[in-house]
Structure formats: structure tokens, C-alpha cells
N, C-alpha and C positions, 0 to 999 in steps of 0.2 A: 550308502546312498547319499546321505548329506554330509556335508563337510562342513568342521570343528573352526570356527573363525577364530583368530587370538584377541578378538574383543568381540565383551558381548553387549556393548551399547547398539546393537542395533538390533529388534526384536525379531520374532518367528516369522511378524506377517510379511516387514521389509524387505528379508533377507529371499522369500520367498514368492514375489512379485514379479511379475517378465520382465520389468525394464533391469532388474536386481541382475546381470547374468554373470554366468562365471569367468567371462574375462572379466570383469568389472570387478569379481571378488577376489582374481588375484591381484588385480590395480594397488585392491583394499590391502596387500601383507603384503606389498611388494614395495621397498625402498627407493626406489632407483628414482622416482618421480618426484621432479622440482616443486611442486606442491601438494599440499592437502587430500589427495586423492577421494579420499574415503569419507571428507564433508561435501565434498560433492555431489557426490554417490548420494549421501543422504540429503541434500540439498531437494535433488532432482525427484526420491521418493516423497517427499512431502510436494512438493509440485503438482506431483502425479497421482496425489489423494484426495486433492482437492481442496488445495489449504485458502482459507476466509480469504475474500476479494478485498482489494482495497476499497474505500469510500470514494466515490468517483466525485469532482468537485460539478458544483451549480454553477449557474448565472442567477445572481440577485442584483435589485437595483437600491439604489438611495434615493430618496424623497426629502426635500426639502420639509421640513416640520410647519416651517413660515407658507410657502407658496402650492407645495403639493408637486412640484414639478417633479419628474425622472431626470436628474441630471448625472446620475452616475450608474457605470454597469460592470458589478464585482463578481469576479471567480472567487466560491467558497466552499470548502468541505461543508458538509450537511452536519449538523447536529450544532450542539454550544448555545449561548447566549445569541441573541438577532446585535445586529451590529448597529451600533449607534453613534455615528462622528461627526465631528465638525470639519466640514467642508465649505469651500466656495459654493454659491450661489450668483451665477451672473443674472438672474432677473433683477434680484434686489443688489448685485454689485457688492457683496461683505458676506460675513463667514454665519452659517450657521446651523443648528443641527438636524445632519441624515438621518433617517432611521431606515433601516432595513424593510425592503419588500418584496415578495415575491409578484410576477408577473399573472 
């Protein structure tokens, strides 16, 4: 009833999953195809199990240290140190330092 794959990097639960099917596993032993067949295969079951989401990036602002003002609006991955730069300031006309804020 089940069929003997000529590699066994791929475990009992993969091989036995609906998207897993048997034209797909002879894809997996078949040469004929211009690429990788069979990481594919396994590409799409980790897909389909739910693998960790990316961290989706924020909007944070920069605050003038001197004036308090919002004069900047940064896309950032969530996590790290808060961001602290030296930026323009047009109130006071010269550079001085952002710090990171959330809204």
C-alpha cells in the first residue's frame, strides 16, 4: 500500500499529507525535470504547516530631542534597540538628535 521513496529525507507525516500526492512523488524520482523537483515539494509542505510569519514592519516617528517636534515617519521591523539619529531639524534649521516614538 505505501510506496518505498529512494530518499528518506522526507518524514512519515510529509510524505503522507494531501497536498504530498502521487504524481507529485513520482515528480520526486523522476529525472527528466529541469529543476529541483522534490525541494519544492518540500518547500510547499512547510508552507502548508504553518511555518512562523514574518515580523510585519511598524510606522515609528522621530522626535526632535531639542524641540519635541514629529518630523520624521520610519518603517521598522518591531523588536532591537529604539532608534536614535541625527537628523535635520527645520524648526531650529541644523542637525540634531531623533529618538524613536511610537504614536
Amino acid at each position: 500500500m505505501f510506496r518505498r521513496f529512494r530518499s528518506s529525507a522526507l518524514s512519515f507525516c510529509e510524505i503522507h499529507t494531501p497536498i504530498f500526492t502521487a504524481v507529485a512523488a513520482r515528480a520526486c524520482q523522476s529525472s527528466r525535470f529541469g529543476y529541483n523537483e522534490r525541494s519544492h515539494i518540500v518547500r510547499r509542505l512547510s508552507m502548508a504547516k504553518g511555518k512562523k510569519s514574518k515580523k510585519k514592519a511598524e510606522t515609528v516617528f522621530l522626535v526632535c530631542e531639542e524641540t519635541g517636534e514629529y518630523n520624521y515617519a520610519v518603517r521598522k521591523k518591531p523588536g532591537g534597540e529604539k532608534l536614535r539619529l541625527s537628523k535635520y531639524c527645520p524648526k531650529l534649521r541644523k542637525h540634531t538628535i531623533h529618538n524613536e516614538k511610537k504614536k
